[in-house]
Structure formats: structure tokens, C-alpha cells
C-alpha positions, 0 to 999 in steps of 0.5 A, spaced: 496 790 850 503 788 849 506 793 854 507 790 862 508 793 868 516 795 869 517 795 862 523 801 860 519 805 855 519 813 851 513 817 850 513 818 841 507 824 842 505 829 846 507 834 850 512 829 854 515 827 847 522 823 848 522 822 855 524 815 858 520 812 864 518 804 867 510 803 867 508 803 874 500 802 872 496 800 866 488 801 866 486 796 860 480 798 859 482 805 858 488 803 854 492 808 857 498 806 861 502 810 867 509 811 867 514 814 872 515 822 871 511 823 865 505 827 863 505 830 871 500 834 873 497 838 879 492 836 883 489 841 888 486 837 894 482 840 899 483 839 906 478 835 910 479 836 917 484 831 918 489 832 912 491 839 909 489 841 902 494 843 898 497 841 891 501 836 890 503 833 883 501 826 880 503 822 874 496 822 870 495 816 864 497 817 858 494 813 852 499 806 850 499 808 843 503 814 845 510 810 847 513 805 845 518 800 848 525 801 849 530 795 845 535 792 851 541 791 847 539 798 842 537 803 847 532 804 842 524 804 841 522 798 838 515 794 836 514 787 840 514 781 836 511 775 839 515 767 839 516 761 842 522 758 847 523 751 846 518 748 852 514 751 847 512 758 851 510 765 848 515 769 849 516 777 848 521 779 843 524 787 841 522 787 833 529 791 832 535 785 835 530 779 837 533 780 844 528 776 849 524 782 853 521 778 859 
């Protein structure tokens, strides 16, 4: 998976489709990526002595194929692309401008 934690991205698909967000968790082996105020849900949680139920929104994952990256210097999605600096160390580039993503 080419996406990382804090990257800036928008959602192409879905009932979500449009919004911006920055990733706060990506689950690998499912493929899907968490963002910030995007795809939430409620959840009803039942109390157990302690803490009160009630319900309370949370963000659920939404598949890394569904959003893409947005270009720093466009503000637009783009792919990633990969190259090498000069020391010879791969690095994440945005397809669209070839500006440095990481």
C-alpha cells in the first residue's frame, strides 16, 4: 500500500465521495485505511456498571481503493509514483507535479 499515516487525502467513491481528510490508521491486512471525519457511523454502546451506554459516532474504515492522494502544490488527487533522491533513497512522488511527498 502506497498511503501512510498523515497523508492529506479525498475519498472518489462512496456515500463520502469528495471529502478531504488526513489518515489517522491504516489496517493492512484488510486493505482499508481510516480517515478523519469520513465514513462515520454510530455505534450503540451498552453500559456495564462503570461507564454509561449510549451512542457515540466513530469513524469506520474505508477501503485504500476509494480515496486517493491529494498533490501539495495542485490541491488536486493524484497516483503516487516512486523515485530515487540522490543518496540513492526511494522516495514518494505525486504523478501530477513530481512534487516530494514525504
Amino acid at each position: 500500500m502506497k498511503l501512510k499515516v498523515g497523508d492529506k487525502v479525498v475519498v472518489i467513491a462512496g456515500k463520502d465521495r469528495g471529502k478531504e481528510g488526513k489518515i489517522t490508521k491504516i489496517l493492512r491486512a484488510e486493505n482499508k485505511v481510516i480517515v478523519e471525519n469520513v465514513n462515520i457511523i454510530k455505534k450503540h454502546i451498552k453500559s456495564d456498571g462503570q461507564t454509561a451506554g449510549g451512542i457515540i459516532e466513530m469513524e469506520a474504515p474505508i477501503d485504500a481503493s476509494n480515496v486517493m492522494i491529494v498533490d501539495p502544490k495542485t490541491k488536486k488527487r493524484t497516483k503516487i509514483g516512486y523515485t530515487f533522491d540522490k543518496k540513492g533513497k526511494k522516495i514518494r512522488i505525486a504523478k501530477k507535479s513530481n512534487e516530494k511527498l514525504d
